[in-house]
N, C-alpha and C positions, 0 to 999 in steps of 0.2 A: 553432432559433434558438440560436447562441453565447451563452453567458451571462460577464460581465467577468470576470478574471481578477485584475486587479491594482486596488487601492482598497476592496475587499468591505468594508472596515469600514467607510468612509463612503458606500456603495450605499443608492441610496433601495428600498426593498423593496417589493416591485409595487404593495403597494396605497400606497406615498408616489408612485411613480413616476405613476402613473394620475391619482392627482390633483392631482399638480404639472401633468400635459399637458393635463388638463381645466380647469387652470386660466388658464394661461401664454397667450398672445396669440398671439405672434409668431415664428416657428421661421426659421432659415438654412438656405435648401436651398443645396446646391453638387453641381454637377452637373459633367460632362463635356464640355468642346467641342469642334467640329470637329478643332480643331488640337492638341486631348490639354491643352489649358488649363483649370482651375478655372473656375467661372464659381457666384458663390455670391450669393443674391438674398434678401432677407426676404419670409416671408407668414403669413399667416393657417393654420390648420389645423383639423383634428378628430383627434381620439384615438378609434379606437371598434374593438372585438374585436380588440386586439393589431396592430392596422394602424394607420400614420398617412394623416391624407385630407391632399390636398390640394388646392384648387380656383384653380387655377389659368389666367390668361391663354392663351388658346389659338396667340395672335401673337408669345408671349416668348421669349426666348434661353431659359431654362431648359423652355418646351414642347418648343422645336426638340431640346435639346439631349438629351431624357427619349426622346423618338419614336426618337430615332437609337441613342442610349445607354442605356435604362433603368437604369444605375448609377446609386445618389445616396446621399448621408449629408446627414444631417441634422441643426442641434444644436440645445437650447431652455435657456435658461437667465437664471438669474435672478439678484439680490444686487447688493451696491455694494461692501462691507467684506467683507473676508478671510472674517471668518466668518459672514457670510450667505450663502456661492456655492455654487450648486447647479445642476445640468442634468441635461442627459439628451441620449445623443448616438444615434441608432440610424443604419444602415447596412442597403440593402436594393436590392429593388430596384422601379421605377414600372410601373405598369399604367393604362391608360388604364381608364375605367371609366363607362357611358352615352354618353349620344350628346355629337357635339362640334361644336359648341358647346352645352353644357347646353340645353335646350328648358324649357319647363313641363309637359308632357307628365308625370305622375307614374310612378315608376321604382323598384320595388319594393326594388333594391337598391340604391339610395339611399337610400331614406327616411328612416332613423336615419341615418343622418351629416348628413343634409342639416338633420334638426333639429337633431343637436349643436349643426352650425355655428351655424344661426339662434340658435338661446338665447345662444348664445357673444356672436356679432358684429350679429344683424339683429334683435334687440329679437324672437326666435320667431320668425320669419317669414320663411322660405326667398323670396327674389328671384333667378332666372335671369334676366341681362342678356346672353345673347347675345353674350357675348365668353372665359365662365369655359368651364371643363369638370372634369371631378374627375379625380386619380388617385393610384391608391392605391399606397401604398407599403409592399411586404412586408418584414419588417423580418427579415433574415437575422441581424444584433447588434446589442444595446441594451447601453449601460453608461451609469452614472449616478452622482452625485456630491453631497452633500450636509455641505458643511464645519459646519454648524451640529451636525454629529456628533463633531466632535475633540475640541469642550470636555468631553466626554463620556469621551474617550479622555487626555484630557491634555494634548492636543497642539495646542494653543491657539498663541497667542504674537503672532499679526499683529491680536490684536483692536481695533479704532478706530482702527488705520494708513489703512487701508484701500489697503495694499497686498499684492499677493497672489505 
């Protein structure tokens, strides 16, 4: 895995990164389509052993576009004011992962993500509805960004603007 190059001062260090992804709700996939156009969706996720999950629609533009393309980045991020902004952007690429449409059928290499997600989003309790399926996504570069680090560095200035 590439590791960032540029911003290292205000890089969240693995164990900030881990738990801002275990925390964070929502992520922007963007993907690749037919005609070489962006196509960028929000979902749901998991974080777990340096892969992101994703369980996603098996009938969506971004399934079609993951099956043909496996290319994807991804970003999560958080804040409203300048110096609350923080993400985390990785770049990888998608794997399908279990059967598809998800079954209930228990799936050993599921198991842990599928409880992640549950505690995340389903109150514990993993539900297959028949239209999701998982896939993972190997993350070739991650870089991540955490301005609540400038005031640290000095480098303040847009505080309660809240423009960035």
């Amino acid at each position: 895995m590439r590791n960032q190059r540029r911003g290292r001062a205000i890089a969240m260090t693995d164990v900030e990164r881990d738990a801002f992804l275990a925390a964070e709700r929502t992520c922007r996939v963007a993907t690749v389509g037919k005609d070489g156009a962006p196509h960028v969706s929000p979902l749901w996720f998991g974080w777990h052993d340096g892969a992101l999950w994703l369980f996603s629609i098996t009938r969506s533009q971004r399934w079609t576009d993951l099956v043909r393309d496996p290319r994807v980045s991804v970003v999560v991020d958080a804040g409203v004011d300048y110096m609350e902004l923080c993400g985390v952007e990785l770049s990888g690429r998608a794997e399908i992962v279990g059967d598809v449409p998800r079954s209930a059928e228990p799936d050993p290499q599921l198991a842990a993500v599928e409880q992640i997600f549950a505690d995340k989003y389903m109150g514990g309790t993993f539900y297959p509805d028949g239209r999701h399926a998982w896939l993972r996504i190997t993350v070739d570069k991650i870089s991540s960004w955490d301005f609540r680090k400038l005031a640290d560095l000095g480098k303040g200035g847009h505080e309660g603007t809240g423009k960035a």
